[in-house]
N, C-alpha and C positions, 0 to 999 in steps of 0.2 A: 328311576322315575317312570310312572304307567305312559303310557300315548297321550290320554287324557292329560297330563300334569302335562306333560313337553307343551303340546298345544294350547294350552288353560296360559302357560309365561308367554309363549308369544303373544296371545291374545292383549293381556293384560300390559304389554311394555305399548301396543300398538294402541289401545286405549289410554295409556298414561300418556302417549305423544299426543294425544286426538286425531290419531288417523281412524277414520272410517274405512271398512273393509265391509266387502259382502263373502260371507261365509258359503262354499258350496261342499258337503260331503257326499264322500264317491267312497266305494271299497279301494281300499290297496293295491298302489299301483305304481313299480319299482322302474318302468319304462316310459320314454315318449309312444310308443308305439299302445301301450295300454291305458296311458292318460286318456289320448285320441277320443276313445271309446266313450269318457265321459267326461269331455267338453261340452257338449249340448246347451246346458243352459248359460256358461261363462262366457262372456261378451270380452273380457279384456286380450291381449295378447298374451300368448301362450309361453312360457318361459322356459328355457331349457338354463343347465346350472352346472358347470363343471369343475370343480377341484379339482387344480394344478400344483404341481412342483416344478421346480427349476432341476438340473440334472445335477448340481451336488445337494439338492434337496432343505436347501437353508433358507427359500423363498419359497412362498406358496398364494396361487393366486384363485380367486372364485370368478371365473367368468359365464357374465349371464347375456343372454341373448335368444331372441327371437326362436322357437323349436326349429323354425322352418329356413333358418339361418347358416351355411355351409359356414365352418371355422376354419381356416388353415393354421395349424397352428406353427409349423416353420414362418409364418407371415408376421404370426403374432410374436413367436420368440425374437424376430428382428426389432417388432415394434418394442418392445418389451425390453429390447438389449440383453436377451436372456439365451444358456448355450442350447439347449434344450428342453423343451416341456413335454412333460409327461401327466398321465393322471394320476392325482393322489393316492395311495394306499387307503385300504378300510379304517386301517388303525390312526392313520395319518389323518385322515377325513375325524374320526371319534375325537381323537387328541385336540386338534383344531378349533372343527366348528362344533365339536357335539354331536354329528350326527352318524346317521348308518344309511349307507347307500339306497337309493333308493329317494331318499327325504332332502336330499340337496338342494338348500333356500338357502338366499340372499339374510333369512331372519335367523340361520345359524349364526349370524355373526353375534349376536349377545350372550353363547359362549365364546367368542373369542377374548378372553382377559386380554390379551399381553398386545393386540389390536396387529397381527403379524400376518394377519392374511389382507393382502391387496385386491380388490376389485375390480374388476377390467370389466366397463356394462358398452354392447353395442351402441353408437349413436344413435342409430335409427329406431332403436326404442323409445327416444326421446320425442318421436312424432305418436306415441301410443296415447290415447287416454285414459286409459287403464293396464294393469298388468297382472298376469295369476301365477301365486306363488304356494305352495307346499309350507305351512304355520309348522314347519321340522318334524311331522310327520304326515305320510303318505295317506293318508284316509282324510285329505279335505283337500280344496284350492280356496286360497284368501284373494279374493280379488281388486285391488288398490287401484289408485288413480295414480299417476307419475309421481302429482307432485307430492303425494304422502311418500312413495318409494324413495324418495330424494330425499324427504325430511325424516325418512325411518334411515339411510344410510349417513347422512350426515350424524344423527344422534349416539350413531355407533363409533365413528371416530377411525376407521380405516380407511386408508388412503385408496381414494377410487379414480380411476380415468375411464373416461367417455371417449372412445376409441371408434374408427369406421372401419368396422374386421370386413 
């Protein structure tokens, strides 16, 4: 599937829900540290997106949260009841959500058939009123309002907690 098509499905599922998005295109950009650079015109809170595993790798979680948000993640594997987390593999991240590093969205979950990745989203996003997301490839930010981000993860049908990391 080209960039154009990944992005052309998300568009269209987030149109089939009636979420409103403001579309921003930036070149390619596989870092927080090179997002940065073209944030300029995006008003919503900036989102950082991590693919996890559990350490015998039979769980796997997307945790999103604030860029500007420290994780501990020995804090989170307590919150979690988990032995240890680590980060997804490339393959693991493809197999999953569909995607390839770099493009790590919360809108990868509409490849998830089997609905096996668990979402872990910081509380205090929940005071944003807007948020920017990555439409599963790196050459835009979709900028949403919370409550579409809520009614776009509930449609998806993955079990999410709102967590204060």
């Amino acid at each position: 599937m080209s960039v154009a098509e990944i992005e052309r499905r998300v568009l269209e599922i987030l149109e089939n829900l009636g979420i409103t998005y403001i579309r921003h295109e930036h070149p390619p950009v596989a870092t927080v540290e090179e997002a940065e650079k073209q944030w300029g015109p995006i008003k919503g809170t900036h989102c950082k997106n991590l693919f996890l595993r559990n350490n015998r790798g039979n769980r796997h979680y997307l945790l999103i949260a604030a860029v500007d948000k420290a994780v501990d993640l020995k804090r989170l594997n307590a919150m979690l009841g988990e032995d240890r987390l680590s980060f997804g593999s490339p393959e693991r991240l493809k197999r999953w959500l569909g995607l390839e590093p770099g493009s790590v969205s919360p809108f990868g979950l509409i490849n998830d058939a089997t609905r096996g990745v668990e979402v872990v989203c910081d509380e205090t996003l929940k005071s944003s009123p807007a948020l920017g997301f990555h439409p599963n490839v790196n050459t835009a930010t979709l900028e949403i309002t919370l409550a579409d981000f809520e009614k776009f993860l509930a449609s998806c049908g993955n079990t999410v907690r709102w967590l204060k990391l």
